[in-house]
C-alpha positions as CSV (number, residue, x, y, z in Angstrom):
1,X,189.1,38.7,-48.9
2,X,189.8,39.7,-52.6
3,X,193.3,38.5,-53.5
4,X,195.4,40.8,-55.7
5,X,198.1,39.5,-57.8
6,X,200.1,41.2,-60.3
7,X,201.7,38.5,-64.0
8,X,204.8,39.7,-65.9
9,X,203.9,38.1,-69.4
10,X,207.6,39.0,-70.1
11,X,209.3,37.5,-67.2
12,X,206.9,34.6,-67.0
13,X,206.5,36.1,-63.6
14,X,203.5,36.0,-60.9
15,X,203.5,38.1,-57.8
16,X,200.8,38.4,-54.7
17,X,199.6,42.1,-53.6
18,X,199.6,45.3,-56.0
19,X,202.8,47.9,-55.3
20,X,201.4,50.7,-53.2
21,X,201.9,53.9,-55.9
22,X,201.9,51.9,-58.6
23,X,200.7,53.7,-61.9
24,X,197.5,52.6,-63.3
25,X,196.4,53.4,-67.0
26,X,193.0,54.7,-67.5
27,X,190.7,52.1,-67.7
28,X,187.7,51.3,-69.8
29,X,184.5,52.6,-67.4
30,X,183.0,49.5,-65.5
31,X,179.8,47.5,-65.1
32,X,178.4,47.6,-61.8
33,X,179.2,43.9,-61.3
34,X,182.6,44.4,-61.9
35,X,182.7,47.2,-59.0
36,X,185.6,46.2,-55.8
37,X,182.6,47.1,-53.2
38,X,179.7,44.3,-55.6
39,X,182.8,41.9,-55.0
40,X,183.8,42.7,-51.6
41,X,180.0,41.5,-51.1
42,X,179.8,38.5,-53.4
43,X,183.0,37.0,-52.6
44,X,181.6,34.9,-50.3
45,X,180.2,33.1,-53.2
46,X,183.5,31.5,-54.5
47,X,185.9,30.0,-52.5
48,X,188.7,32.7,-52.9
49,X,188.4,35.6,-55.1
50,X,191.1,36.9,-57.3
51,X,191.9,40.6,-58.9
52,X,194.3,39.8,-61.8
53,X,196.3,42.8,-63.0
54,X,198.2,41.8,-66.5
55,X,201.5,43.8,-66.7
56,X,203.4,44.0,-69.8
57,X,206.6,46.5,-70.8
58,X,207.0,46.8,-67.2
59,X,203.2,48.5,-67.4
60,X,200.1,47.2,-66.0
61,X,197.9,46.6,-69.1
62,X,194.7,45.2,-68.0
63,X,192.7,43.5,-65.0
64,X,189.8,41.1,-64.2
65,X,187.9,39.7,-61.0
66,X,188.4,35.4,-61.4
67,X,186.6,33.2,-58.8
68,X,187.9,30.1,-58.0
69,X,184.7,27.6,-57.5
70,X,184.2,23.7,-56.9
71,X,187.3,23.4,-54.3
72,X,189.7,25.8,-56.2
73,X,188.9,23.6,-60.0
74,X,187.4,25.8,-61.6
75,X,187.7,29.6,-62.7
76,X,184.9,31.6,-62.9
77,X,184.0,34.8,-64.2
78,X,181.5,36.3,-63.4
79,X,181.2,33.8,-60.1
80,X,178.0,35.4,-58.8
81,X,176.3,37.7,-61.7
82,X,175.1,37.7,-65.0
83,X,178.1,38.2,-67.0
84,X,181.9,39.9,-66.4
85,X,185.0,41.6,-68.4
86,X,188.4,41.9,-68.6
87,X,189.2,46.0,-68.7
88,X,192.1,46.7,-71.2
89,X,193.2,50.5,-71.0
90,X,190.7,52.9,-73.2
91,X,193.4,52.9,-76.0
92,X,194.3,49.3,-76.1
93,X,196.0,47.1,-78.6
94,X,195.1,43.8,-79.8
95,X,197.9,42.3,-78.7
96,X,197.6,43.6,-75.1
97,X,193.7,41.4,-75.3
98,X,195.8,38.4,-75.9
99,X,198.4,39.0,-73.5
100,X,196.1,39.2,-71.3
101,X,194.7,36.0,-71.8
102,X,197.6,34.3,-72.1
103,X,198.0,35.0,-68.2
104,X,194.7,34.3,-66.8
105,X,195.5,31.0,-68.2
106,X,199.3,30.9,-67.0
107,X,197.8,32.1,-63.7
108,X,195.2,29.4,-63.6
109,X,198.3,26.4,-64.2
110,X,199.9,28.0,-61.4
111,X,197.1,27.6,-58.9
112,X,196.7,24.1,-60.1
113,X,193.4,24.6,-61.3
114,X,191.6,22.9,-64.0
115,X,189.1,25.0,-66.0
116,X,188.2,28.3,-66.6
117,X,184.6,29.6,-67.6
118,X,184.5,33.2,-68.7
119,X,180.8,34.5,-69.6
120,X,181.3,38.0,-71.1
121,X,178.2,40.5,-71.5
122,X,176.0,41.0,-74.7
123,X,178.0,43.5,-76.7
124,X,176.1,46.5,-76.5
125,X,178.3,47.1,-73.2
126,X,181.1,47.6,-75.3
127,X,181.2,46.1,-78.9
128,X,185.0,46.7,-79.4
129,X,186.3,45.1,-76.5
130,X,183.8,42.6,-76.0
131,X,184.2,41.0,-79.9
132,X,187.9,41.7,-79.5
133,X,188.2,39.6,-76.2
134,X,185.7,37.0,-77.7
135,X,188.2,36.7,-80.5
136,X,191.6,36.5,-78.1
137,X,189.7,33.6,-76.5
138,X,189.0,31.5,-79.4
139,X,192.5,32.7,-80.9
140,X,194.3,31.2,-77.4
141,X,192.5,27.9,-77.4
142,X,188.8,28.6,-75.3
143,X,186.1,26.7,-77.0
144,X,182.2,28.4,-76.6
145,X,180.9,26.3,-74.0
146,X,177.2,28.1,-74.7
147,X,175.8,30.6,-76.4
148,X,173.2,32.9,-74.2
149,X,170.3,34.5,-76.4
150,X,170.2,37.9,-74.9
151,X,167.4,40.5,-75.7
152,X,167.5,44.6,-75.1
153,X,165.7,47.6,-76.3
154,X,167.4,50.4,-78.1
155,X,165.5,53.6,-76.1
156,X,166.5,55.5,-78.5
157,X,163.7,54.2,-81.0
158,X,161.1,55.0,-78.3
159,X,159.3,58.4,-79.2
160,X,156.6,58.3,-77.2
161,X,153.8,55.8,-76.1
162,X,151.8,56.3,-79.4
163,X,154.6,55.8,-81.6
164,X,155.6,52.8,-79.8
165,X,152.1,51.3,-79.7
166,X,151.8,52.0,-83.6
167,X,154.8,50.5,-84.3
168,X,154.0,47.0,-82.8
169,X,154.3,44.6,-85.0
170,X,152.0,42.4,-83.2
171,X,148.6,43.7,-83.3
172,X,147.4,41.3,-80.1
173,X,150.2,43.7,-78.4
174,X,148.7,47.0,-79.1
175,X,145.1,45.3,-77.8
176,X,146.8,43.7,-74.9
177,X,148.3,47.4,-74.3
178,X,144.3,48.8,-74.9
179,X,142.9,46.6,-72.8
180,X,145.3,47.0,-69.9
181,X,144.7,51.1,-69.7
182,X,141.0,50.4,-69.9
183,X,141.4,48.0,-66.8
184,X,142.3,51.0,-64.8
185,X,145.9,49.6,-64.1
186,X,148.5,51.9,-62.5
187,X,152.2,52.0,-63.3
188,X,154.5,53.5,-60.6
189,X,157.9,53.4,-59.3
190,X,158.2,52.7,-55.4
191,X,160.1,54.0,-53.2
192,X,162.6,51.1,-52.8
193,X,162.5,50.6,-49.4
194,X,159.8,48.9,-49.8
195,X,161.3,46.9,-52.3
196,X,159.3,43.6,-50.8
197,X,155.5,44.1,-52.7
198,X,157.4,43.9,-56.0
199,X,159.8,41.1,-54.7
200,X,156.8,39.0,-53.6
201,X,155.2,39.5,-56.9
202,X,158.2,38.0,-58.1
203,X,158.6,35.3,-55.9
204,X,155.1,34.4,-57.0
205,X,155.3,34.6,-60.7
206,X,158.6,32.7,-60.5
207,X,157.5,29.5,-58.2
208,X,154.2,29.3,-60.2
209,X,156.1,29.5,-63.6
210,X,159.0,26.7,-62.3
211,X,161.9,29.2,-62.4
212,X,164.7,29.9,-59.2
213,X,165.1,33.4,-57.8
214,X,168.2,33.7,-57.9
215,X,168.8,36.4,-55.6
216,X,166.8,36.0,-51.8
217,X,165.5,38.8,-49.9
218,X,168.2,39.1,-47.5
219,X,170.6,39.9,-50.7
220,X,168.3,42.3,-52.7
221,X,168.3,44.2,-49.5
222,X,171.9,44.1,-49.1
223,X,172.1,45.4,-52.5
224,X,169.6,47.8,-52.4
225,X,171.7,49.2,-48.9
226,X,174.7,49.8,-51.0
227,X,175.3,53.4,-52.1
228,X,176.7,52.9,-55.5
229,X,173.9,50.4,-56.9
230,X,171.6,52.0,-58.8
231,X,168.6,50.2,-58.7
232,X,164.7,50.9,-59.3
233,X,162.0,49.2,-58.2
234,X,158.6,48.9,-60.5
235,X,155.3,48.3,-59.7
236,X,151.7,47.8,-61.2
237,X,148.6,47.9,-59.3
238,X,144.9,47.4,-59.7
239,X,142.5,48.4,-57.2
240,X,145.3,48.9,-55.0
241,X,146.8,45.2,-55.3
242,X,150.6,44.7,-56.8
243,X,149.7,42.5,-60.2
244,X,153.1,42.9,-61.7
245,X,156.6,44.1,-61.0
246,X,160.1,44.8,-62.2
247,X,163.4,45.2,-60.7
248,X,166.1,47.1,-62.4
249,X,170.0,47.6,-62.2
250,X,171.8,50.7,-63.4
251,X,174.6,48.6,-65.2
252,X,176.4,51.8,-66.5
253,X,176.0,55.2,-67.3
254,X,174.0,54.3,-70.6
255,X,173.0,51.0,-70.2
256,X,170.1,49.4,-67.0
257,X,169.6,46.1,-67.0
258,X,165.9,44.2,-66.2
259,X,167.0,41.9,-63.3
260,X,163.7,40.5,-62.5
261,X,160.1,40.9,-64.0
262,X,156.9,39.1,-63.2
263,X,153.2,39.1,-63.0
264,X,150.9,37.4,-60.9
265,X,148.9,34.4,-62.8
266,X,145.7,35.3,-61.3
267,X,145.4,38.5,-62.5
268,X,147.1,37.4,-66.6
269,X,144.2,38.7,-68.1
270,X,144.6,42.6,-67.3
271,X,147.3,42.2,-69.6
272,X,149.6,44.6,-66.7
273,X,153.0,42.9,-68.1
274,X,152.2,44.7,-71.8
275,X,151.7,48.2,-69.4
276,X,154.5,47.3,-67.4
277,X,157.0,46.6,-70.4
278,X,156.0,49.6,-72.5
279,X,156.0,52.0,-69.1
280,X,159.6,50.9,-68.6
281,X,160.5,51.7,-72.3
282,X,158.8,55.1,-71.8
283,X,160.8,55.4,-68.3
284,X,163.8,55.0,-69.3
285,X,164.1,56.5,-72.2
286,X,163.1,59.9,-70.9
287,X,166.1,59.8,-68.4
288,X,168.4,59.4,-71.4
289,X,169.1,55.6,-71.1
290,X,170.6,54.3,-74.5
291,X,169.6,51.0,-74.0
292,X,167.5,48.5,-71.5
293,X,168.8,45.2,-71.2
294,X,165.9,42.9,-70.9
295,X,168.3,39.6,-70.2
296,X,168.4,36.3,-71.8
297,X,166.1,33.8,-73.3
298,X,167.8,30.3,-72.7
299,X,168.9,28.6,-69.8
300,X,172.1,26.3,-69.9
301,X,171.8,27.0,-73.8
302,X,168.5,26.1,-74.7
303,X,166.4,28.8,-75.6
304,X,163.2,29.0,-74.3
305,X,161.1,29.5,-77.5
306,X,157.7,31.2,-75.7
307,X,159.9,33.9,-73.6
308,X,162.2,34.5,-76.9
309,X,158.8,35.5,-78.4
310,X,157.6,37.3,-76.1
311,X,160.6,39.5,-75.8
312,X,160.3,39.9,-79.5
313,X,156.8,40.6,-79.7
314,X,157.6,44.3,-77.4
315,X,159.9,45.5,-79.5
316,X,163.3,43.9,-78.6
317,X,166.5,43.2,-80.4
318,X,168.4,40.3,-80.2
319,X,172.4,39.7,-79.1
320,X,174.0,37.4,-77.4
321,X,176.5,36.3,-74.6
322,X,179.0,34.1,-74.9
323,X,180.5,31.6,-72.5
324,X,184.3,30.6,-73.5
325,X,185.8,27.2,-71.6
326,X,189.3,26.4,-71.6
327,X,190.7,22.9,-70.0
328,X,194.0,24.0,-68.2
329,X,197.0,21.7,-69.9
């Protein structure tokens, strides 16, 4: 059960449940994580999961999903995905960013909890409100607990597979690239129900390389079932055997995320991971993707110097995400 409650920053006032009719502004568009069915699943995740709605003037002003984790101690958001916001109306004020922070924390006291962990995305999902709310947190007293290095590809520099493979800066990439299309390997996108050949890939690459899957079979399938997830499933082959694979997430209308990509060890040297990275660049740029988010290069705030390379060494820029803490007083 998602738990709506409703905080009058000018009557110091918290109430439980939404008023049916209420008028909502128009809010900035949302990520796919931040969707009420992605919760409705995921809430089982976090012990109880909340739906703030900030209200200000006698208006509602803004809104975010909280989880509250570890017995009800901590706040979380996201509590189960790679990053979450707080949606301020599409014309909205600075003040209204730190109103609005003011309350989750008011709202935290309340529920006698004693932290909050906020990770918010990389910025190209919004660079105004994202360095604005990174700003109201430091300004009302969150520290960065960690800083994520991210890595995505502007599309929009893709031409076509020459250009691309011209412009390497590496020139072991544009061999690796060669060598993989002399190998006879086949790019392809699958039809996702059988989403499981490039999941095993995954699984394999991930166990062999020391790294969790986060997300099991039984949950990529109960993602892949829902109607509003976009999600498309990659795969390369040689002589009819999966060697690599890529799952991807439609985050929002511009933006698709790279959720999970892998080869398997065995088969390293038909270089399918540099066909597999440039085929997705190619992809997604011709169905008028701005960017593909190819996800971080650190864990628990180390970066993981041979993956940042790598991620480098195709062609990708470099952003962040950053993870604001705040100890409740």
């Amino acid at each position: 059960m998602i738990i709506d409650y409703v905080y009058d920053v000018d009557k110091c006032e918290l109430t439980e449940g939404l008023d049916k009719g209420v008028n909502l502004p128009k809010f900035m568009c949302e990520i796919i994580y931040d969707t009420y069915g992605f919760h409705k699943y995921h809430q089982k995740f976090a012990d109880t999961v909340y739906k703030l709605f900030v209200k200000s003037n006698g208006k509602i002003i803004s809104f975010c999903y909280l989880g509250a984790m570890n017995n009800e101690q901590e706040l979380k958001s996201p509590y189960s995905s790679p990053f979450s916001l707080i949606y301020l109306k599409e014309q909205f004020k600075i003040i209204e960013a730190i109103l609005t922070i003011k309350g989750i924390k008011i709202f935290a006291k309340l529920k006698n909890i004693n932290k909050i962990r906020f990770t918010l995305p990389p910025d190209i999902y919004n660079r105004e409100l994202i360095n604005t709310l990174a700003a109201a947190f430091v300004s009302e007293g969150f520290k960065v607990g960690e800083i994520i290095l991210n890595n995505y590809f502007e599309l929009n520099k893709f031409e076509n597979m020459d250009q691309y493979i011209a412009k390497c800066v590496y020139k072991k990439k544009k061999n690796n690239y060669l060598m993989a299309i002399k190998n006879n390997l086949i790019f392809q996108e699958i039809n996702i129900e059988n989403f499981e050949r490039a999941y095993n890939v995954i699984k394999d690459n991930h166990e062999k390389m020391g790294y969790p899957v986060h997300i099991s079979m039984e949950q990529m399938e109960d993602l892949i079932s829902m109607k509003y997830m976009g999600i498309r499933v990659f795969v390369v082959t040689y002589e009819n055997k999966d060697v690599a694979a890529s799952f991807v997430f439609d985050v929002t209308k511009d933006i698709s995320q790279v959720i999970y990509l892998g080869d398997i060890f065995e088969y390293r040297d038909l270089r399918a991971m540099d066909l597999l990275n440039a085929k997705l660049f190619e992809f997604y740029s011709s169905i008028g993707k701005k960017y593909l988010d190819i996800g971080p290069a650190s864990e628990d705030g180390i970066i993981n110097e041979g993956l940042a390379h790598f991620k480098k060494s195709i062609g990708c820029s470099t952003n962040t995400k950053l993870v604001l803490e705040y100890i409740v007083k």
